[in-house]
C-alpha positions in Angstrom: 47.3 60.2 -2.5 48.2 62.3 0.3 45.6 64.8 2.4 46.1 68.1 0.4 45.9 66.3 -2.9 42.6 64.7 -1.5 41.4 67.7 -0.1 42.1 70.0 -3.3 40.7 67.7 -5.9 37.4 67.8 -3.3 37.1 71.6 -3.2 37.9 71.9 -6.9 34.5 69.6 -7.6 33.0 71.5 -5.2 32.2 69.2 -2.5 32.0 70.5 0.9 32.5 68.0 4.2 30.8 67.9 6.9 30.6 65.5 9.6 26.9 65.2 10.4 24.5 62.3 10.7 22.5 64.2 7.7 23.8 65.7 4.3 21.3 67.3 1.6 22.3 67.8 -1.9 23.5 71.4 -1.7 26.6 70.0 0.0 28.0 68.6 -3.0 28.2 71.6 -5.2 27.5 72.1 -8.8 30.1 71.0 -10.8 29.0 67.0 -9.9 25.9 65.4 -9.5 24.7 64.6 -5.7 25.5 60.7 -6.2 28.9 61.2 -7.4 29.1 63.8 -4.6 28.0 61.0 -2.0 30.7 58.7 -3.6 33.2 61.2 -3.5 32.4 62.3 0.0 33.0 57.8 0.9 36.2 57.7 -1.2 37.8 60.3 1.0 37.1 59.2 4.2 38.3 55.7 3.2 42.0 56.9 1.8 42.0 59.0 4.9 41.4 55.6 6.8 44.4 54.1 5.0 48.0 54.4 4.1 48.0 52.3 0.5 46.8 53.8 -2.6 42.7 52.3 -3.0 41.7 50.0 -5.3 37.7 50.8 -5.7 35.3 47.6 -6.8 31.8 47.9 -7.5 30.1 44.8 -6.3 28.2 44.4 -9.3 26.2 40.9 -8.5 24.6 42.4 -5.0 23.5 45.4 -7.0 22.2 44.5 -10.3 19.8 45.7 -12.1 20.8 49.4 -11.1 23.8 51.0 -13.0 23.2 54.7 -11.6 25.1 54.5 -8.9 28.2 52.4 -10.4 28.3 54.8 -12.8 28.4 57.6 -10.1 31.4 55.4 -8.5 33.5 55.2 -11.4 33.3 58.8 -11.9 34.2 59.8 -8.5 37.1 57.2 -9.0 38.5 58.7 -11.7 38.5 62.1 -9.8 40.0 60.5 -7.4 42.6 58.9 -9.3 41.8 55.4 -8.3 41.2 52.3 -10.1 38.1 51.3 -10.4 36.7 47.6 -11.6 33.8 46.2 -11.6 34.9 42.3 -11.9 36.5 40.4 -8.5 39.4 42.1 -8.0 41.9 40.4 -4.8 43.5 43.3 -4.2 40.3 45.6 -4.0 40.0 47.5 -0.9 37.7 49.8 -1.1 33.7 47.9 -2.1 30.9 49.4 -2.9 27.1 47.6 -2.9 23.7 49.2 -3.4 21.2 46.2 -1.2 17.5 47.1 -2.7 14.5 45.5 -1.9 15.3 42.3 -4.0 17.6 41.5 -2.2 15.4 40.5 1.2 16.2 37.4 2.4 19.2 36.7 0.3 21.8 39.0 1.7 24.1 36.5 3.0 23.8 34.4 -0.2 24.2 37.6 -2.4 27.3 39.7 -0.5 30.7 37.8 -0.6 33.1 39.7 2.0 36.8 40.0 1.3 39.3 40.1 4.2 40.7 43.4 5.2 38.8 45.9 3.0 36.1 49.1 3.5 32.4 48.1 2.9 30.3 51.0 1.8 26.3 49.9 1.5 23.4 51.5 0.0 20.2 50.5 1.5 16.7 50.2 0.9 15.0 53.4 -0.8 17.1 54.8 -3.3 17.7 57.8 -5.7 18.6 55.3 -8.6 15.2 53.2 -8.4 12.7 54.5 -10.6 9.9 56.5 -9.0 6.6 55.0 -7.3 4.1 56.3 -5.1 2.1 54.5 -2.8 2.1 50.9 -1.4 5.7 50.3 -2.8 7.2 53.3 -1.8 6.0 52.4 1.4 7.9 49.1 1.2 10.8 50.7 -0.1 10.9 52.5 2.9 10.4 49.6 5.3 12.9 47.2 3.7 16.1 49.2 4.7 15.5 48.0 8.6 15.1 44.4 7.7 18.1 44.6 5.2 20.0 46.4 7.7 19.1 43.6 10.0 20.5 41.0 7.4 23.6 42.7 6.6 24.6 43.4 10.2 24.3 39.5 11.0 26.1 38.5 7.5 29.1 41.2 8.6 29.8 40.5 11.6 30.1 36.9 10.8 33.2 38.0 8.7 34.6 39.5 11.5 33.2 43.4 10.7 31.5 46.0 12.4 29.9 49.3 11.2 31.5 52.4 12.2 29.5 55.2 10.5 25.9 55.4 9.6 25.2 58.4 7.3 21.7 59.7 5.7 21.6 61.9 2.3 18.0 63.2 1.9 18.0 63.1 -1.9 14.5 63.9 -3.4 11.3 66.4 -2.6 7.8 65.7 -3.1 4.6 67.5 -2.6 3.9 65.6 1.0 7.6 66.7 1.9 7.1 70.6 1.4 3.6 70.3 3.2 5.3 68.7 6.0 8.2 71.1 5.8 5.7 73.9 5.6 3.5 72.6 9.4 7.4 72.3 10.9 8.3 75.7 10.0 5.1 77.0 11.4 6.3 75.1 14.9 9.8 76.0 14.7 11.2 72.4 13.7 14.6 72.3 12.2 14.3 70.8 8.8 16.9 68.2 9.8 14.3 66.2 11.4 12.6 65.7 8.1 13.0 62.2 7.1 11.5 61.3 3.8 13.2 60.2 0.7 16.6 59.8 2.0 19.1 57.3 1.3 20.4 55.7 4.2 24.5 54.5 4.4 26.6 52.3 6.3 30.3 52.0 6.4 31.7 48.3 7.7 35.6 47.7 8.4 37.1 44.7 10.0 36.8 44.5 13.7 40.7 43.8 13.7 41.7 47.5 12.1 41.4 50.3 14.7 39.3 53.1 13.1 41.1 56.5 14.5 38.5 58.9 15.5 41.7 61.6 15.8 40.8 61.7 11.7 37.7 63.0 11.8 38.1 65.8 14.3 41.1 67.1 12.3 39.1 67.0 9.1 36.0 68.2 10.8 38.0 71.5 12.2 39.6 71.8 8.8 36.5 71.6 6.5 34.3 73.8 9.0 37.3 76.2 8.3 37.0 76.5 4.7 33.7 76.4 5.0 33.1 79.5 7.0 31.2 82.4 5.7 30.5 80.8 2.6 27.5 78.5 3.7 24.5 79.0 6.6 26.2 77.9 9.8 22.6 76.1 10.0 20.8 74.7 6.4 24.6 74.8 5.0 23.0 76.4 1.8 25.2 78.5 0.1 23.3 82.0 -1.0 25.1 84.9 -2.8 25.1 86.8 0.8 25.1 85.8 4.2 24.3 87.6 7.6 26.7 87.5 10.2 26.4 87.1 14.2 27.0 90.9 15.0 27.8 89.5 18.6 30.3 87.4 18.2 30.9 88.1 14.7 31.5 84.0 14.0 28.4 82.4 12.7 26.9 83.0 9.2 23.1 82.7 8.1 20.7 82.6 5.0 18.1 84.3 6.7 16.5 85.2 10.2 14.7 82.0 10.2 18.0 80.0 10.7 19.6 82.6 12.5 16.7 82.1 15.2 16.5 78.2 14.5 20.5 78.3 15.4 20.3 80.2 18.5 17.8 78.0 20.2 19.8 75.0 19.1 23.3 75.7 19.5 24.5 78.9 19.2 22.9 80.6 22.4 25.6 78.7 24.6 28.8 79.6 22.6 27.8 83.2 20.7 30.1 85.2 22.9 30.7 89.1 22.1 33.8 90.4 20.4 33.6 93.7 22.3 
């Protein structure tokens, strides 16, 4: 499938890019859910990272008993035009795995690695688990480090490495708005606030070269379409937007992030159109 193809099919689902360490579900617009958004958002970067058409596999035996997010994969497959299996497929390239808490300690008995394909892994806490409060929540939290742990030993014994790490806050909660509510009183940017997210890695083998020159033409290009449609800061997209009367470049949802923006980032490249 060639870039515009990829790129149209994404912006007629709705699904904005962004190259940031944290994404939140607004950034996968309405006409798909925020999982299918996520997968989506993985399927793209990996045909961008490869010349062949992409055969997607779900690795069904590491991710049992949770169908959510398969379901999410196929979905963003088909709009994707690519096939999509859930048996061993040879000629898979692209694999997909969610690693849950049952998995701890069994990693490297539980994920078979094929040569020369993309590994995308869901770790730890997860959207598709059902919901818990409490001491297992807590675990849930804390079992994504030591899976991490695992799965980075088990890879690179296969001759992989990770080259991104991404995090898709996915869920509120009555402790997140009180703790979003204390770091708005101190001026905290809400990207700091790390509870219920999802947390992603990407592996490839250490053999292929990963061009970086992708991203920063796909970064420039989605910021692009993305301008003056979304907060230059929360990246929510509100029926209006305010505009730097400076420099006449950055767009905001309200004062709040105009301000937030300024201290962080904006202050140094707002220059004046006049």
């Amino acid at each position: 499938m060639t870039d515009d193809r990829l790129r149209n099919a994404l912006m007629e689902m709705g699904v904005h890019m962004r190259y940031d360490y944290a994404w939140t579900s607004n950034e996968f617009g309405s006409k798909v859910d925020r999982l299918t958004g996520c997968c989506l958002r993985f399927l793209y970067l990996a045909q961008r990272a490869s010349e062949a058409d992409l055969h997607v596999r779900w690795l069904t035996e590491a991710s049992t008993p949770y169908p959510t997010l398969e379901a999410a994969l196929e979905e963003a497959s088909k709009c994707l035009q690519m096939p999509f299996s859930t048996e061993n497929a040879e000629d898979a390239q692209v694999i997909f795995a969610y690693l849950g808490p049952h998995l701890m300690g069994h990693v490297a008995t539980t994920v078979a690695v094929e040569p020369n394909a993309l590994y995308f892994f869901l770790i730890g806490d997860a959207s598709c688990l059902a919901p818990c409060t409490g001491e297992e929540e807590r675990l849930r939290g804390l079992s994504a480090f030591g899976l991490g742990q695992e799965l980075q030993e088990h890879m690179e014994a296969h001759g992989y490495h990770a080259i991104r790490h991404h995090i898709v806050e996915y869920q509120e909660s009555q402790y997140t708005q009180t703790l979003s509510a204390v770091m708005d009183s101190f001026s905290v940017p809400k990207s700091n606030l790390m509870i219920h997210t999802e947390k992603w890695v990407m592996y490839a083998p250490k053999s292929q070269e990963y061009n970086e020159a992708i991203d920063e033409e796909d970064n420039a290009y989605w910021r692009e379409q993305a301008k003056g449609k979304m907060c230059d800061h929360c990246h929510e997209s509100p029926p209006k937007l305010m505009r730097c009367v400076r420099c006449q470049n950055a767009y905001y949802c309200s004062k709040t992030c105009q301000k937030l923006a300024w201290k962080a980032i904006h202050k140094a490249e707002c220059v004046s159109k006049s």
